[in-house]
C-alpha positions in Angstrom: 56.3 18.3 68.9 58.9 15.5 67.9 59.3 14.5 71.7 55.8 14.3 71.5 55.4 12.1 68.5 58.7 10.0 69.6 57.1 9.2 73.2 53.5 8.0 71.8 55.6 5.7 69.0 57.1 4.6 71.9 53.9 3.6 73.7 52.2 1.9 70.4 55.0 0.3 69.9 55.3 -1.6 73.8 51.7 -1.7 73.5 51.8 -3.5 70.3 54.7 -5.8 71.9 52.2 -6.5 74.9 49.6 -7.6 72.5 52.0 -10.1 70.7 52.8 -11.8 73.9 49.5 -12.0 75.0 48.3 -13.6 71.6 51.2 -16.2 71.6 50.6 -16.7 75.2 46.8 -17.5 74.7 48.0 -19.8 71.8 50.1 -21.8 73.8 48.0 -22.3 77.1 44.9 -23.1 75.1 46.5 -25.0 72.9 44.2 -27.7 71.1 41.1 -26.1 72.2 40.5 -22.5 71.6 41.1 -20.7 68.6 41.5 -16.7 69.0 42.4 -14.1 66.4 44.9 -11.1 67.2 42.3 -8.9 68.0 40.4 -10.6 70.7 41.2 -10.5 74.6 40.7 -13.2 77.3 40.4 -12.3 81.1 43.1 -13.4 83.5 41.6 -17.1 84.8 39.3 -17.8 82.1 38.7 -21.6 81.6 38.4 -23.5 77.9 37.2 -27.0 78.1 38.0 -27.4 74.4 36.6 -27.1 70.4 36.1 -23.3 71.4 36.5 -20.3 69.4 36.4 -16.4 70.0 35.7 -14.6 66.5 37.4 -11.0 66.0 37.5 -8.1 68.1 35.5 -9.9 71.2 36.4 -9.2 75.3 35.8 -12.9 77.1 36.3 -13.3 80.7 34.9 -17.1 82.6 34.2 -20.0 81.3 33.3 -21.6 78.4 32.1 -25.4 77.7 33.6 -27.8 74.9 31.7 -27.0 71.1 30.8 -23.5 72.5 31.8 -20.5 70.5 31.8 -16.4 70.7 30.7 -14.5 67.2 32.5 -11.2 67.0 32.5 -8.1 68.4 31.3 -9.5 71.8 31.8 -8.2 75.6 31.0 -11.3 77.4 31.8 -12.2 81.1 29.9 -15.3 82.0 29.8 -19.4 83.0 29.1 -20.7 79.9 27.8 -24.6 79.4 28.8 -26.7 76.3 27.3 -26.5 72.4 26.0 -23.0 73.3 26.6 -20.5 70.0 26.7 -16.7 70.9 26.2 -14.2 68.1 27.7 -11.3 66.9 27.6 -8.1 69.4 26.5 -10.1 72.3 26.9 -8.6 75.8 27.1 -8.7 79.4 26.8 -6.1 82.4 26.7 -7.4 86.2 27.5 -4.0 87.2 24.3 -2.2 88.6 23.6 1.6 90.1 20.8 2.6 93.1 17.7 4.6 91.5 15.0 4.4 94.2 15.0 5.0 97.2 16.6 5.1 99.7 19.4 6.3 97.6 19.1 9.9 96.1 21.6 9.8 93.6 22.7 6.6 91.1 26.3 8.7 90.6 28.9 5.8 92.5 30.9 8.9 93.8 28.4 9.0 96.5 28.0 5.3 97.4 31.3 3.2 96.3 35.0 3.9 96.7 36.0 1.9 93.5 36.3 5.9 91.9 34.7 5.2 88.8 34.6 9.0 87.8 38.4 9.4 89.5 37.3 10.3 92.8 34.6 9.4 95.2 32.9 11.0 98.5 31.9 7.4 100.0 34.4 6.3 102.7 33.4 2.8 102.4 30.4 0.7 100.1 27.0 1.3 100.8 25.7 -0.3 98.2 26.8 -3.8 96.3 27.1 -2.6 92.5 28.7 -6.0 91.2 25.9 -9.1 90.6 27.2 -12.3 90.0 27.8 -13.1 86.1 25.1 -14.5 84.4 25.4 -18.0 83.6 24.4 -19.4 80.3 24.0 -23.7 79.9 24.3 -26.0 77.4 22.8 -26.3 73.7 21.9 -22.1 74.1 21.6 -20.7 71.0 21.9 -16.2 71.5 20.7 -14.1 68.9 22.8 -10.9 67.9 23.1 -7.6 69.7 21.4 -9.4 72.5 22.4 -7.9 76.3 22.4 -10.0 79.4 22.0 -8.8 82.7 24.0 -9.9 86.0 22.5 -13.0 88.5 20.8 -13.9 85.0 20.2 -18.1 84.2 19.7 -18.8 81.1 18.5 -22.4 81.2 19.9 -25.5 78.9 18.6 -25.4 75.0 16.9 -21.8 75.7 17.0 -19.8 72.7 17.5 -16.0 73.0 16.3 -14.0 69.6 17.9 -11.1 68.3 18.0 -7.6 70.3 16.6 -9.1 73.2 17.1 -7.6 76.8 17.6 -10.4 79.5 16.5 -9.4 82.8 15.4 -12.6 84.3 15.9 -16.4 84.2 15.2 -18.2 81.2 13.6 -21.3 81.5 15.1 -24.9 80.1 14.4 -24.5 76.4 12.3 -21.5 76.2 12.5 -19.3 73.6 12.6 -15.7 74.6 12.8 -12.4 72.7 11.7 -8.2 73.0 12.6 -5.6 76.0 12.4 -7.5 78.0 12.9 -10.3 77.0 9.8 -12.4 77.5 8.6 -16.6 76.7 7.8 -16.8 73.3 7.3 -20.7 73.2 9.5 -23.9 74.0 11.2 -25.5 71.9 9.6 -28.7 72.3 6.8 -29.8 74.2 6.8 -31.4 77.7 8.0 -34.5 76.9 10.6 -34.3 74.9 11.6 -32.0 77.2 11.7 -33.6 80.2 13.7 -36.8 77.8 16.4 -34.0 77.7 16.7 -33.1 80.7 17.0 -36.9 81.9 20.0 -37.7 79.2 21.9 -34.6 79.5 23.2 -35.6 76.0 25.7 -33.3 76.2 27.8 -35.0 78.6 28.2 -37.8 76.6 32.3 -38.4 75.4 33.5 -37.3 72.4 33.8 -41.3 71.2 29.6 -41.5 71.6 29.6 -37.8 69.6 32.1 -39.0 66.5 29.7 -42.4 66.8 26.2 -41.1 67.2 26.5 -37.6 65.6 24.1 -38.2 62.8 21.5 -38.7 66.0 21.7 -34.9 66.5 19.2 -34.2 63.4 16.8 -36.7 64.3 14.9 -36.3 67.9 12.9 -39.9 67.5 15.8 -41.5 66.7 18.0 -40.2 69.6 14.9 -41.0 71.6 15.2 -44.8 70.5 18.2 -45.0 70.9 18.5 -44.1 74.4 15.1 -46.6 75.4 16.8 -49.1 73.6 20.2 -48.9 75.7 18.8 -48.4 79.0 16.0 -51.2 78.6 
């Protein structure tokens, strides 16, 4: 019983050393533009562009746009744009089974060799289980508890509510919400959409944002702006 207890001490303890290096690790190659407690985890390649922050205990794996942040308790792999906010208990799934035909069962033992279940039958793939990650743009705003299906794009300014399933692409601005998730409204009409979508404000530098930030609360005068600078 004492080995017993002295080899699983053993194995918190490297375990805990792992996570330490990892942490520090994430500190110093993201230094200046992600912030990351203890208890978060970022995949192997993932990409900061900067004034990004994971909150506790969330799983990120892609990348993730300047001014965009992860609430906690997320599982999130995805192409993220910039100014996009993601809840609490947000995730993502590109992994998908078979269940019609012509397959009989959805259990991978009979259709992938990746031995999910520690085993498999297949001798090679017949059927492709991993969809691309969804990809999420700029200015998104994403409700909590809100799950996001693989080959999903969710369009710039789109607004996902609370608990919603994502299935399918969500248009520029559109606010979606239920299971599924369906078009609730925009979030502005046409024409102030489409003055979005010509400006792309969100790729201005971050001179023009500590210059024109107070521009962010007030849509007519952003719009002035803009037709004053390009007249």
């Amino acid at each position: 019983m004492q080995k017993v207890f002295g080899v699983n001490n053993m194995f918190k303890f490297k375990r805990m050393i792992g996570d330490f290096l990892r942490f520090f690790y994430y500190r110093i190659k993201f230094l200046g533009r992600l912030s990351i407690p203890f208890s978060s985890t970022i995949g192997i390649n993932s990409e900061f562009e900067g004034a990004n922050k994971i909150y506790h205990h969330s799983f990120f794996k892609g990348s993730i746009g300047y001014g965009s942040y992860i609430g906690h308790d997320c599982e999130i792999c995805a192409q993220i744009g910039r100014f996009t906010s993601i809840a609490p208990y947000v995730r993502t799934n590109h992994g998908v089974h078979p269940y019609k035909e012509p397959y009989v069962s959805t259990c991978p033992m009979f259709y992938s060799t990746q031995k999910q279940c520690g085993s498999t039958y297949a001798e090679r793939n017949m059927f492709n289980e991993f969809l691309q990650v969804p990809q999420i743009g700029n200015d998104c705003w994403i409700g909590e508890n809100v799950f996001i299906c693989g080959d999903v794009k969710i369009g710039d300014g789109a607004v996902v509510l609370a608990g919603a399933v994502v299935t399918e692409n969500v248009p520029d601005y559109a606010i979606v919400g239920g299971v599924p998730a369906k078009i609730i409204e925009y979030r502005y009409d046409e024409e102030t959409r489409n003055f979005f979508a010509e400006i792309k404000w969100w790729n201005n530098d971050l001179v023009w944002f500590r210059k024109n930030w107070r521009l962010m609360s007030d849509i007519q005068a952003l719009k002035d702006f803009y037709k004053q600078n390009i007249s």
